[in-house]
C-alpha angles and dihedrals in degrees: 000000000000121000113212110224091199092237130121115279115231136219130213117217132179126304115251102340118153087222136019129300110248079220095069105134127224127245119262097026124145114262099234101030111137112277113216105251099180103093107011118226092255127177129257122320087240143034113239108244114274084020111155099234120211087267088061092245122124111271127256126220110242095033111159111260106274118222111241126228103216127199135177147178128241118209111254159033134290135161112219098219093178093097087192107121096224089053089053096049085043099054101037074050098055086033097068110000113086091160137020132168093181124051121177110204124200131194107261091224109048120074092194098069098038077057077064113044085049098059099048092040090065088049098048097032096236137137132257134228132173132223157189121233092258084058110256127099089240115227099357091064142279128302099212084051097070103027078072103046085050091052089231114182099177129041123193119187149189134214127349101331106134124244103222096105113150122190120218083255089059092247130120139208119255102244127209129186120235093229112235090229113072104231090053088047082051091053094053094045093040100232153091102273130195125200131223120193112213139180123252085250092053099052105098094039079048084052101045083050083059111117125202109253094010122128109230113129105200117222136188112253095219083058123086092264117167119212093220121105110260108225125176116267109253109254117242120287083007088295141104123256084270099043092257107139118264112228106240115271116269091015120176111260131174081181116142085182137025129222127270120268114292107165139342126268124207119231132164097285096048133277116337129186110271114212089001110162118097113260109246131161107243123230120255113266116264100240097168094053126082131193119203130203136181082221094252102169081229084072101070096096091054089040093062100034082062097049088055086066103050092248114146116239121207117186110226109185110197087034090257114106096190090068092072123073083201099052090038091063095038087055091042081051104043094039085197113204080195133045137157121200120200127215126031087258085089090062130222112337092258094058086044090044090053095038090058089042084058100045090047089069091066089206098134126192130246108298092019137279119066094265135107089216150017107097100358134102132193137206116188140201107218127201137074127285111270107008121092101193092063102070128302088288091082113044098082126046126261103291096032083056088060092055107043080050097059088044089057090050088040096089099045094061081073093056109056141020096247145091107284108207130212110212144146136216121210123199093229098183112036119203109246137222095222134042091250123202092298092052087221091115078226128110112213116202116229110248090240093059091066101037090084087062101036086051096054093038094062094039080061102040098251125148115234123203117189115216129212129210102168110179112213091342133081140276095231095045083055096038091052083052089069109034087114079074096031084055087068117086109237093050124101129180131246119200104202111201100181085071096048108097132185121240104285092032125114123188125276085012085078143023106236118224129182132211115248088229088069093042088054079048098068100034087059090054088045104051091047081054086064109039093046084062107034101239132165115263115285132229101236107191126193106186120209145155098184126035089226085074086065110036101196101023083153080067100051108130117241093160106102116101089216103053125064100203122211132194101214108196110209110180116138136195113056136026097226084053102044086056091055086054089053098053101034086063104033082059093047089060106032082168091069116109103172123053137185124204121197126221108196113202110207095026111039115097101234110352116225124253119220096265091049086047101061091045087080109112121254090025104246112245090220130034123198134198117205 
């Protein structure tokens, strides 16, 4: 299933041609439908005068008609499960190359020479396939298959792959080995090339590194890699085998891909071709496409496959981009129309497909990412603006409450590693005494009364969190009433049970309670909210100090993307009691990831100070002060 982003597709044409490729592809197209190969889209019959060719030499009038490598980018998202590595080279394959005459296959089984035919794929801008020494890429699909699909009328290859592939039409590809010693590689490519030994950790970051056209060869560290530039041996009497003129050594090239074979150059294991790799046109880099990987060794293939492309790759360790502050700029950047995403850690293509909506916006949260966790922390004022009696929240005016709320976080920053961050949660809707003239016991604020708070809080890169105490009406009804604020990235939502009372009940008479039906309810809604605007992930609290104030807590959903939910325990008095309270909920919803944990200052006997408080095991994710 493919995901659609709503952004403009993009199509890739051929590199510095003066008029159009015949291979343009038209919009809508599968992805993997069959590509004429007889006879290949080429570019012009001629080079314009002064035209830089692929070798990076000025043109010629007159010059054969090259063949052209196409690529494209179909609008949309979509996560590769299939962690084969084979699955993974086939599909990014089939995702953006729509021609190819050049096609660079790799064994399956031996990292060494994928190494290989990713380095030189990137060079040449070519594709890469993986196979299996009988040629076919087993379960994920057959070599020769695509190979055809792609036109490919050279294939170079690395390790032990085979070279029987026959296309439906009976021909077959001219195949060339990518020689193991590098002077013999540099004879093939027709270039100066310079090694780079790399772990096994750092392959796919080497291969992301990886420039078209460049000349860097990756080896493996544990090999026998010299760190000496491997140039082509000069051919006897400054000429080539056939007295064609050798280039000097370590010439200066912008080439993405060499010219054909035009002779034969003698190095220390015999002759080798010189320039031997069939002159294309490469595609146009795909600049509005992104491959992510979880940065899994088994991607390299795909990695580079991508890169020859021109596709930007982002790691994403963990499979959620908006996690990362870094990820997060490069996909604002970039506003891909197209992105893969490789390894089932990135989840079904819809929650890919919203995760990178999200992160194209580039609006990150307080302490960075667009996550509520991992690696953050949050203490919290709580009342409401203006009334003391209410929490601590409440006793100074608007800026005074910032910064009392950055000196409260202050001490925890010492505590942990990581981001400790400021915030403040407003009752946004009080329980009232009375019915009021709603008849709802319950005193709604006005949306322009916050805004002054919510407005300095996120100047200041504060979280703000708004609280609802709604009386005998519902927690959605209320919610609904401030999505003007929800709308706003740094505000999350409480729900606040103790305050929701049944139809005959009034405040401090009765404890309120609320089913966890209506709290998934709103957390449906919520979550929709969020995702329909692309919005970072949002803090959803449900306060409680007794299990009997959520029936069905077990039951209580964690499962939205969009949503981080908390458990806030709330007890007062004692801190023996307030423990019990602690583990008796924590035990009630096992599902649970996030808890809050609440130091009241006047009540609490004693209150905790910020060490003791994160003694508290498991260390709560948000501390409010009341």
């Amino acid at each position: 299933m493919r995901a659609g982003l709503g952004t403009a597709i993009v199509f890739a044409t051929c590199l510095g041609l003066a008029t159009g490729c015949t291979g343009t592809v038209p919009a809508g197209e599968a992805t993997a439908a069959p590509v004429t190969t007889a006879p290949l889209a080429t570019a012009p019959a001629t080079t314009p005068p002064g035209a830089a060719d692929v070798g990076g030499r000025p043109g010629a009038t007159g010059t054969p008609a090259r063949p052209a490598a196409i690529t494209r980018a179909p609008a949309g998202a979509a996560v590769v499960a299939d962690t084969s590595a084979a699955a993974m080279v086939l599909r990014v394959s089939s995702e953006w190359w729509v021609q190819a005459p050049v096609v660079v296959v790799a064994a399956a089984d031996d990292p060494a020479a994928q190494l290989r035919a990713a380095s030189v794929a990137v060079m040449v801008g070519a594709p890469v396939l993986l196979a299996r020494p009988d040629g076919t890429a087993g379960h994920a699909g057959d070599v020769a298959a695509e190979l055809s699909r792609l036109g490919a009328v050279q294939v170079l290859t690395a390790g032990a792959v085979g070279d029987g592939w026959t296309m439906p039409d009976g021909s077959r590809p001219a195949v060339l080995a990518l020689p193991d010693a590098l002077p013999a590689l540099a004879g093939v490519v027709g270039k100066q090339v310079v090694d780079r030994s790399v772990t096994p950790t750092d392959t796919v970051p080497a291969v992301i590194g990886l420039v078209r056209g460049g000349a860097t060869v990756l080896v493996a560290a544990s090999g026998s890699a010299t760190t000496e530039p491997a140039t082509p041996p000069p051919a006897p009497s400054g000429g080539s085998a056939d007295g064609t003129a050798a280039p000097p050594a370590g010439a200066a090239t912008s080439s993405s891909v060499p010219e054909p074979i035009d002779g034969l150059r003698r190095a220390s294991g015999g002759l080798v071709p010189r320039r031997a790799v069939l002159t294309f046109r490469p595609a146009e880099a795909l600049t509005q496409a992104v491959l992510l990987s979880d940065g899994d060794a088994s991607q390299v293939a795909a990695v580079a496959s991508a890169r020859a492309a021109g596709v930007a790759v982002e790691v994403v360790p963990g499979g959620d981009p908006r996690t990362s502050s870094t990820v997060i700029e490069a996909i604002a950047r970039i506003a891909p129309s197209s992105v893969l995403a490789l390894g089932p850690s990135f989840g079904t293509d819809d929650v890919m497909a919203a995760r990178v909506a999200t992160a194209a916006t580039g609006v990150q949260l307080p302490g960075g990412g667009q996550t509520i966790e991992p690696g953050k922390r949050y203490v919290a004022l709580y009342g409401t603006p203006g009334t003391p009696g209410l929490g601590i929240l409440g006793e100074q005016d608007v800026p005074a409450t910032i910064a009392r709320a950055a000196e409260m976080a202050a001490p925890y920053r010492a505590l942990t590693a990581e981001t400790v961050v400021p915030a403040v949660e407003i009752i946004a809707t009080v329980a009232s005494g009375g019915p009021g003239a709603d008849g709802n016991y319950s005193n709604e604020l006005p949306v322009a009364s916050l805004r002054p708070l919510v407005d300095a809080a996120g100047a200041a890169g504060d979280y703000v969190v708004l609280d609802l105490q709604p009386g005998r009406t519902d927690f959605l009804t209320q919610a609904q009433q401030y999505a003007e604020l929800l709308a706003l990235p740094n505000v999350g939502l409480a729900l606040d049970p103790e305050w929701r009372l049944g139809p005959d009940q009034v405040h401090l008479r009765q404890i309120g309670s609320v089913s966890v039906d209506e709290v998934n309810g709103v957390e449906a809604w919520l979550a929709d909210f969020t995702r329909e605007r692309a919005l970072p992930q949002k803090l959803f609290v449900v306060h409680a100090f007794s299990v009997r104030m959520v029936p069905g807590i077990e039951r209580l959903d964690t499962s939205h993307d969009e949503l981080a939910v908390l458990v806030h325990v709330d007890g007062q008095g004692s801190q023996p009691a307030k423990a019990g309270t602690w583990a008796t909920l924590r035990a009630a919803a096992p599902q649970v990831r996030w808890w809050g944990w609440k130091n009241f200052v006047d009540e609490d006997h004693p209150m905790l100070d910020p060490t003791q408080t994160y003694q508290v095991q498991p260390t709560p994710d948000l501390v409010t002060y009341q």
